[in-house]
Every structure is written in structure tokens, then in C-alpha cells.
C-alpha positions in Angstrom: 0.0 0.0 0.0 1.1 3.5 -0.7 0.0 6.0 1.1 -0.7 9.5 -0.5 -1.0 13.2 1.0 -2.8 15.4 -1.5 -2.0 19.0 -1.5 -4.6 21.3 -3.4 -6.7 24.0 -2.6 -9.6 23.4 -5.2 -12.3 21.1 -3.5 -13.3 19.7 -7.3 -9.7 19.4 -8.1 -9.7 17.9 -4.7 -12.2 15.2 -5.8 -10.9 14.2 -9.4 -7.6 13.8 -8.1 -9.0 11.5 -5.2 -10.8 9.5 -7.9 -7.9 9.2 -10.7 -5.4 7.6 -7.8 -7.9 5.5 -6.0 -8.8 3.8 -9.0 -5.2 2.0 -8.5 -5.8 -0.2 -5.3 -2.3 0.3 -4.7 -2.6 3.2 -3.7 -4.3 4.6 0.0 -4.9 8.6 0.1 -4.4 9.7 4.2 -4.9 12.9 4.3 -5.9 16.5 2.4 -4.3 19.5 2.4 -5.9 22.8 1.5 -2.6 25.1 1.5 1.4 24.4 2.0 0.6 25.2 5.9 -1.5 22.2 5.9 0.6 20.1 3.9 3.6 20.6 5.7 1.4 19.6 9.3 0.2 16.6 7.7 3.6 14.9 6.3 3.9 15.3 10.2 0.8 13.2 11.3 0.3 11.0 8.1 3.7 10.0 7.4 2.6 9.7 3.8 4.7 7.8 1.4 4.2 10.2 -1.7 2.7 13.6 -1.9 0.9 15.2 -5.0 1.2 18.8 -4.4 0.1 21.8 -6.6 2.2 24.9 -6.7 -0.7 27.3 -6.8 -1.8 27.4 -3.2 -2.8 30.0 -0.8 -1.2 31.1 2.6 1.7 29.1 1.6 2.7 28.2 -2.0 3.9 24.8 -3.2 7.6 25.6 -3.7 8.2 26.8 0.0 6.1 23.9 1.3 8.3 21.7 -0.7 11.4 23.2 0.7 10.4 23.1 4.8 9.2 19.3 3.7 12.5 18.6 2.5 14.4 20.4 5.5 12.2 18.7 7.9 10.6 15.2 7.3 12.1 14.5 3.7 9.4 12.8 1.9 9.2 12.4 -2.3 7.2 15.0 -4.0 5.3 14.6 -7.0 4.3 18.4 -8.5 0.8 18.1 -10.2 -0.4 20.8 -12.2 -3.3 22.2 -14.2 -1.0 24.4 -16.6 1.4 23.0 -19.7 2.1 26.9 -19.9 5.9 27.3 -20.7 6.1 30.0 -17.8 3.8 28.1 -15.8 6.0 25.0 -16.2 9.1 26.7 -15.7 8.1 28.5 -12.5 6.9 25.0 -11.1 10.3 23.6 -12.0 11.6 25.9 -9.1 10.5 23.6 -6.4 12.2 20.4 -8.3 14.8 23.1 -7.1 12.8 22.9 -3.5 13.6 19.3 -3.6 10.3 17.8 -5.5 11.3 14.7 -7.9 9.3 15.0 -10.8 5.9 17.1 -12.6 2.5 15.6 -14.2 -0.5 17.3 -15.5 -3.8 16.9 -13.2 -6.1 14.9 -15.4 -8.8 16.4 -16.9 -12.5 15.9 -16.3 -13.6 11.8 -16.2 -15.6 12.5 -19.7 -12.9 13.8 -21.5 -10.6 11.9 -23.6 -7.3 12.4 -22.5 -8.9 11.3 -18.8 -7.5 8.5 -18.9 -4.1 8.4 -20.6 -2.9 11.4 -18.0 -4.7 9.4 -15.3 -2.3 6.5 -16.3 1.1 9.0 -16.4 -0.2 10.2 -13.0 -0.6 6.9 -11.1 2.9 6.0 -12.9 4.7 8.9 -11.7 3.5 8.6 -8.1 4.3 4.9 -8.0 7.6 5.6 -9.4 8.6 8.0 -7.1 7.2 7.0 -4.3 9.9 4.5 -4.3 12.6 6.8 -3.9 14.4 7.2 -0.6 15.0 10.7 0.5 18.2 11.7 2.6 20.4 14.7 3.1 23.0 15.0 1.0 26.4 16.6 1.5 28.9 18.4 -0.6 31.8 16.2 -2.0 35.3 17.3 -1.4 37.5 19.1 -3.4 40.0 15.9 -2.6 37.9 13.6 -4.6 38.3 16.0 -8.3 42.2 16.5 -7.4 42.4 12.7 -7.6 39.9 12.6 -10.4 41.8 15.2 -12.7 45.3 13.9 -12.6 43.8 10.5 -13.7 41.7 12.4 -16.6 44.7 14.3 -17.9 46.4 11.0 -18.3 44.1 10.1 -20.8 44.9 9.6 -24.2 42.9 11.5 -27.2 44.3 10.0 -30.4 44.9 13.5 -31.1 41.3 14.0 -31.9 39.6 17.7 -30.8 35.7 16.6 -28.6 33.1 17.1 -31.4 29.8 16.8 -29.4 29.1 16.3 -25.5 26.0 13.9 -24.8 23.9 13.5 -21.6 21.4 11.2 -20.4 19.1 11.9 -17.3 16.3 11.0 -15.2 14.6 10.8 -12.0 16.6 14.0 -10.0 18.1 14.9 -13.3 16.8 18.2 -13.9 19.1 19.7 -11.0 21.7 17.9 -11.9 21.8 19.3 -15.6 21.0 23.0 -14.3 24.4 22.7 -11.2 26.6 21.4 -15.0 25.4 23.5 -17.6 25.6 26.7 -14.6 29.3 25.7 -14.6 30.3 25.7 -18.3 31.0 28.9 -20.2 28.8 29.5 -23.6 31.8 29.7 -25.9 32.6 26.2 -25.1 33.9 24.8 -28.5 31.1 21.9 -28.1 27.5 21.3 -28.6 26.0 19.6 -26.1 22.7 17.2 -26.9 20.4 16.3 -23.7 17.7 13.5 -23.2 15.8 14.2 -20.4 12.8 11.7 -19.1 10.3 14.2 -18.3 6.2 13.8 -18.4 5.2 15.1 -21.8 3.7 18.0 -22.4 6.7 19.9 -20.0 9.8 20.3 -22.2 9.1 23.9 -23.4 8.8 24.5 -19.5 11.4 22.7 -18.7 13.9 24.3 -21.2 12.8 27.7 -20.6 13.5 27.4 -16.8 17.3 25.8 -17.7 17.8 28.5 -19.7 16.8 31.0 -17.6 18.6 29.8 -14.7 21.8 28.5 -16.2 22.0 31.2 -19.0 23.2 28.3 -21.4 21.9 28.9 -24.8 19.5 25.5 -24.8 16.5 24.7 -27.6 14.3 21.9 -28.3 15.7 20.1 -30.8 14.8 20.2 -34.3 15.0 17.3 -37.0 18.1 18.2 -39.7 19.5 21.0 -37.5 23.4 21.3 -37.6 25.2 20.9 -34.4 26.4 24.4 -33.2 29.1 25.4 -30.5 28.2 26.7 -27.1 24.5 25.3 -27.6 22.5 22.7 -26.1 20.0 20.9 -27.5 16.4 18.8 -25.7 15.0 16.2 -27.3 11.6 17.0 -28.0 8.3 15.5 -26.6 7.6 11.6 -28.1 10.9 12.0 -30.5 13.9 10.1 -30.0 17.0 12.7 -30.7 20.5 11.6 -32.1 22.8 12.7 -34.5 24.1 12.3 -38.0 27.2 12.9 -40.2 27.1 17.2 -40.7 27.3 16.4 -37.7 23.4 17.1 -37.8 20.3 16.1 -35.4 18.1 13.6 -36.6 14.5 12.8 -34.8 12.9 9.8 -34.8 9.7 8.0 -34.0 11.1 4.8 -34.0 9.8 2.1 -31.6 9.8 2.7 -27.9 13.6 1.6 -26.0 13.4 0.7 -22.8 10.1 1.7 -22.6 10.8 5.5 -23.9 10.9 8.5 -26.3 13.0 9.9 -26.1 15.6 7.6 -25.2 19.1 8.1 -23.9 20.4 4.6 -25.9 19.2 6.5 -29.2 21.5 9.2 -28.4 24.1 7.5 -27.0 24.0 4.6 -29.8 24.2 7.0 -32.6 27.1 9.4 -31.1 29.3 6.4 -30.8 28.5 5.2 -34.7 28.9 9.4 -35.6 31.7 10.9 -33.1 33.3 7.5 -32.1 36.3 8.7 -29.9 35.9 12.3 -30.4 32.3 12.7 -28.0 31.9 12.8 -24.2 29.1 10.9 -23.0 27.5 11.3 -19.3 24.7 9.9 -17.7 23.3 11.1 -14.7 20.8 9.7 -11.7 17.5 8.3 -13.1 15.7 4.9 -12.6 16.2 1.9 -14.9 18.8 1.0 -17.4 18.4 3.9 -19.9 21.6 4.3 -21.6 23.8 1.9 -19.8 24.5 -0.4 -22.5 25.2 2.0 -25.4 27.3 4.1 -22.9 29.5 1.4 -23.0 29.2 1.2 -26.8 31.0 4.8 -26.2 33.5 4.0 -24.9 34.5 1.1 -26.5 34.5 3.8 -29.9 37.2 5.8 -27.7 34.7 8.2 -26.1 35.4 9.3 -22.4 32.5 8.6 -20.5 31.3 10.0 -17.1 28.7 8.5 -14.6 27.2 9.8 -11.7 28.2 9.1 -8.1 26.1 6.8 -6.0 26.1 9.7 -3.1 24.9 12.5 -5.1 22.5 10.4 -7.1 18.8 10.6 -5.9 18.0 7.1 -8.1 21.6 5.0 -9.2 19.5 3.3 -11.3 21.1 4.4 -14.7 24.5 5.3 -13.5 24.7 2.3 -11.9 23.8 -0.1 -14.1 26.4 1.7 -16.3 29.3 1.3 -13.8 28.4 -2.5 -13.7 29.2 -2.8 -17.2 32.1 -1.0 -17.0 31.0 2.1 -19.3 32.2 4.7 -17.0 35.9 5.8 -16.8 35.3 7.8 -14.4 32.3 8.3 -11.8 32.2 11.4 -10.0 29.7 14.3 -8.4 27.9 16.7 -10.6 30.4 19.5 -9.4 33.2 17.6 -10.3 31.8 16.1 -14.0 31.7 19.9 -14.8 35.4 20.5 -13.6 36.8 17.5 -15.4 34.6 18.2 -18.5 35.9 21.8 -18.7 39.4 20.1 -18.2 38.9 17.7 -20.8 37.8 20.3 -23.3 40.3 22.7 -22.5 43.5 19.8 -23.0 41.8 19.3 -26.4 40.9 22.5 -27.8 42.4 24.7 -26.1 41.7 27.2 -23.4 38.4 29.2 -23.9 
């Protein structure tokens, strides 16, 4: 049984929500909160396993409910809103700052058509999520990069200049990729292609608020565009994303991998066949095996490949699997990825 504290002001909103999760058995719903006040007093007395919170609430919005939540009973937080508005996402992507995990729309009325399809990604995101164990986690130390570095510089490059940086993500990724991309410069020599599981429907949002907050130059991806320097690139809703000889961006419905579309194995897959020892690949914390395989693919073109630490990871899922396969060269902290990727670019092209 999961149990499930609803936070949500609207009393009809209120209702539909109770409706779409209960028709899971799985699931147990323990408690209602009108505002963050309330939410915050209930985590307290309900011990719930999962919250669905809104972000438009009175007395006390969402994202500062979410950040006292995570300072004081650290509990997984699943935002649920009523807007797909690019602003509106990307100002609800501030509490996945706060600490919340992931977004989903709030399903529509239980006559419309879409009810339930979005009922489904709701009751999929909450089970998913509610699995994930929240702790405090601390800084790394500037020790662990020192070591790191020395071991990176020792590399060798074939004498081949980085063509194309690609990243993977997932569950907890969205922080991750806003602390990297805050850390690189824009006239890095490099593009820089992302997949991203996200709900769909949220990548405008979710691109607007990483570029706002990183000031990288990021865009949805588009099919045929040529790779340019200092720019990052999202795969777009329902589309894998790779690349092709230009080097150009190719999108593709093919069939679903690992359950996904976009998925990181496209990306990763088609880098290796494309850039071969002259890409970076990285993946990052997520659930599931996304990417793993074809990150070792990468490296065994020549790429150098990054995972992400267990400790900084909120899901080792990906990175994990990846490390057991022996794709990673090196597996370090998000802070420390961007200081040996900086390091890596500038040994092969040259300071910037």
C-alpha cells in the first residue's frame, strides 16, 4: 500500500484527483491539504509515502512547502499541475529546485478523452517516485576531483579535438543538468545534446527554466538542424533525438527503448557510430537502465565517459547499471563532472 497526502486547494480538483489515484488499489490517500501550511502539518501526522502537491496554493505556495518538507521530514514529491504553460512550467520547476522529484499534468474531467491516458502518467509517476528514498546530502570534497583530474589528464585523445558532448538523465536529473550546464562557459567549442525523461507536455517549460537559470543557450531540438558550438540541444516531446554525419540532429519515432521517447540509448547509440572517440558521454541519476549499454558502446568507440556518483544520485538506477558494465571511466559528483569536462575540453581544444 502507498499512502498518498494530497495538496490542493480546489475542492473539485480535490475530488478528481482523489478519484484518478484510488482507482489504483495500490494506492491509499491519508490525508488533504488545503494550503502548504497544511501540507507541511500533515507529512507530520500521516507520514505519507508520496505527496501530489500543486504549486498554486494559498497562505503558503507549493515551492516553500516543498522546501520546509524537505528540511524537515524528507518525503518524495510529486508536483501536479493544471497548466502545460511554458512560464507556468518553468516557474513549477523551481520547487524540483525545493527538492520535489518530478511534474505531471492533473487529469482532466472523467468524460474527457485524454482522462485516462494522464490518469495513467499520473498513477505511474506517483508509484515511481514514491519508491525513492529521500536523505540529506552533503557536498563532495575538493579531494575527490584532485584525484579525479590527474587520472583524466592522463588520458589519451588520439589526437582527436571533442566534437559533441551527450547527456542522459532522469529521475533527480533536472538539478543535476541546471548545477553542470551553470558551470560551463557558452563559448565552449562543443555542442552539447540532452535527453531528459520528463512527463510530456513539459519540455518547453522545462527548457525555458534551464535556460533562464543556467544562462546556457538551450533549444528543443529540431530534425536536420546542424550541431552548433556553445548550444544545447532537448529532445523534444515523443521523439527520439540523435545525431548524423554534418554532424546534424536527426528525430525519430522509432519504436519505444526501454520503454521510452526519447531515449538516452538512441542518443548514446548514434554518437558512438557518428563521433566515435571524439564525444563525451554522461549519464546522470535516473531509474532503470536507460543508456547503460550503449554508454559502454561509447567508450568502447574511444569516447570518455562520465557516470554519476552513488552519493549525489537521488535514483543509481542508470549510472549504476552503467558502472556494472564497465562504461564509465570515471564516476564522479555533478560538481566535479563539470570540472573534469571543462578540463577535458580545454587539454583538447584549447583554453576558452
Amino acid at each position: 500500500m502507498i499512502k498518498v497526502l494530497i495538496a490542493e486547494d480546489s475542492p473539485v480538483m480535490q475530488q478528481l484527483l482523489i478519484h484518478a489515484i484510488s482507482s489504483d488499489p495500490i494506492f491509499k490517500i491519508v490525508g488533504i491539504a488545503n494550503n502548504g501550511e497544511e501540507a507541511i502539518e500533515a507529512v507530520k501526522r500521516v507520514n505519507p509515502d508520496i505527496i501530489a502537491m500543486d504549486w498554486q496554493m494559498p497562505k503558503l505556495d507549493g515551492k516553500e512547502a516543498t522546501r520546509i518538507i524537505m528540511q524537515t521530514n524528507p518525503t518524495p514529491i510529486v508536483i501536479v499541475t493544471g497548466s502545460i504553460a511554458a512560464k507556468d512550467v518553468a516557474f513549477s520547476f523551481s520547487m524540483i529546485e525545493a527538492g520535489a522529484l518530478a511534474i505531471v499534468k492533473k487529469p482532466p474531467s472523467v468524460d474527457h478523452p485524454d482522462y485516462k491516458k494522464d490518469t495513467h502518467e499520473l498513477i505511474k509517476i506517483l508509484k515511481l517516485m514514491s519508491e525513492v528514498k529521500m536523505v540529506r546530502r552533503t557536498l563532495r570534497t575538493t579531494k575527490e576531483f584532485s584525484l579525479a583530474k590527474s587520472s583524466i589528464e592522463e588520458a589519451i585523445w588520439k589526437e582527436t579535438a571533442i566534437q559533441a558532448v551527450v547527456i542522459g538523465a532522469s529521475t533527480g536529473g533536472p538539478l543535476v543538468l541546471q548545477k553542470i550546464l551553470s558551470g560551463l562557459s557558452k563559448n565552449i567549442p562543443v555542442p552539447i545534446l540532452i535527453v531528459q525523461h520528463i512527463s510530456q507536455d513539459f519540455t518547453e517549460g522545462f527548457v525555458e527554466w534551464l535556460r533562464n537559470t543556467t544562462n546556457f543557450p538551450l533549444h528543443i531540438a529540431s530534425n536536420g538542424e546542424r550541431l552548433l558550438p556553445g548550444h544545447g540541444y532537448v529532445a523534444p516531446d515523443d521523439f527520439h533525438m540523435g545525431v548524423e554525419a554534418g554532424p546534424k540532429i536527426i528525430l525519430s519515432k522509432h519504436e519505444l527503448e526501454n520503454n521510452l521517447r526519447p531515449s538516452v540509448a538512441f542518443l548514446f547509440r548514434t554518437a558512438a557510430h557518428v563521433f566515435s572517440s571524439r564525444a563525451v558521454g554522461i549519464i546522470l541519476t535516473g531509474m532503470g537502465r536507460d543508456g547503460a549499454e550503449e554508454l559502454k558502446l561509447m567508450r568502447d568507440k574511444g569516447a570518455i565517459t562520465f557516470a554519476q556518483d552513488k552519493e549525489s544520485s537521488v535514483v543509481h538506477g542508470m549510472p549504476g547499471e552503467a558502472i556494472k558494465l564497465n562504461a564509465a571511466m570515471h564516476i564522479l559528483s555533478p560538481e566535479n563532472i563539470t570540472k573534469a569536462l571543462i578540463a577535458l575540453i580545454r587539454k583538447m581544444n584549447g583554453e576558452f
